[in-house]
FIVOZA-647005 format. One line per 5 residues: number of its first residue (from 1); for each residue x, y, z of C-alpha. Coordinates in steps of 0.25 Angstrom, whole numbers, plus 5000, padded with zeros to 4 digits. Layout:
NUM> X Y Z  ...
//
This chain:
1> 5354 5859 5294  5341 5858 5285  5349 5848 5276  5349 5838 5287  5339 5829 5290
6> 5329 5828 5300  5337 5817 5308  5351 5823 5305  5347 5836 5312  5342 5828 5323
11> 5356 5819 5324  5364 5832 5323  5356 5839 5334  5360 5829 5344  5374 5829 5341
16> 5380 5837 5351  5394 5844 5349  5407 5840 5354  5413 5825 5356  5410 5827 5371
21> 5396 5827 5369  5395 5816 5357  5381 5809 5356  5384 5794 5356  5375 5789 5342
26> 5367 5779 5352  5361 5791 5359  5361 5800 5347  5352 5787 5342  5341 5787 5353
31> 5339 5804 5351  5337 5802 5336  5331 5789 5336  5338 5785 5326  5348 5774 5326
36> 5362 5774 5328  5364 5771 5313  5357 5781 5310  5361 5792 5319  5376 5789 5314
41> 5372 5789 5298  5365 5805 5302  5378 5809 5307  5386 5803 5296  5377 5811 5287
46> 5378 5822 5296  5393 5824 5295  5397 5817 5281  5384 5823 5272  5383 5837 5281
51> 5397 5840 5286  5393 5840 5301  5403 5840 5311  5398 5828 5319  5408 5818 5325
56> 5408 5804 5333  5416 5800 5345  5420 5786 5349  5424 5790 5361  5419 5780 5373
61> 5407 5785 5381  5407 5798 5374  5406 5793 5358  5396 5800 5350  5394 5811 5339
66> 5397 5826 5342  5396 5839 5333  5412 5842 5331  5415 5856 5338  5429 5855 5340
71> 5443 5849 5335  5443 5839 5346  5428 5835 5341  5432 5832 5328  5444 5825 5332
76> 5436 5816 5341  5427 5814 5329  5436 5811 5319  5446 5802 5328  5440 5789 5326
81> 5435 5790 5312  5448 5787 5304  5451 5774 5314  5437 5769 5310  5439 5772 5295
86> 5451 5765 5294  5445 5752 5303  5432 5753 5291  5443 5753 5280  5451 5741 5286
91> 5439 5733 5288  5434 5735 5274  5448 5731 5268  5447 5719 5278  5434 5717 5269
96> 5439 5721 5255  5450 5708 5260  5439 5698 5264  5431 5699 5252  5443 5697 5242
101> 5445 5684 5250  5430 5681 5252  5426 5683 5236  5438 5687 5230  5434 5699 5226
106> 5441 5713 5230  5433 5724 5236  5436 5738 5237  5434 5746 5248  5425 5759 5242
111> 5423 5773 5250  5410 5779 5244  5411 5795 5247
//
């Protein structure tokens, strides 16, 4: 925890545990007073750069973020993650098309790690 900073601990103390109780990010946004942006780059952070188990629902009228207890968390957490992912990579070859059209010029689409 002492690696984390000031408004890290502040975001991760308000995420509750288990997808029933999920904290939707507009709410998580007014008890932080941070911004929506903001609020979902420290839970990137969070997850990617300190391995916590924190998870997103989309489900209507109970989306949010949640502290993944369980298997059913982590499948609710991780189900609509892939179906995003390939929607991002079909937009940007739709891109990669366009510009080869627009300039004549071929871009590649490049994953930074």
């Amino acid at each position: 925890m002492e690696q984390l900073t000031r408004k890290e601990r502040l975001v991760l103390g308000l995420i509750p545990v288990g997808y029933k109780q999920a904290v939707h990010k507009r709410r998580l946004a007014e008890l932080t007073d941070l911004n929506e942006r903001e609020a979902r780059e420290i839970i990137y952070h969070l997850v990617v750069e300190h391995g916590l188990p924190i998870g997103s629902s989309t489900e209507p009228g109970a989306g949010g973020y949640f502290l993944i207890e369980s298997v059913q968390d982590m499948e609710i957490a991780t189900r609509h993650l892939k179906p995003r992912a390939v929607k991002i990579f079909k937009r940007a070859r739709a891109l990669e098309k366009i510009a080869q059209t627009m300039f004549d010029r071929q871009f590649k689409l490049v994953l930074e790690e």
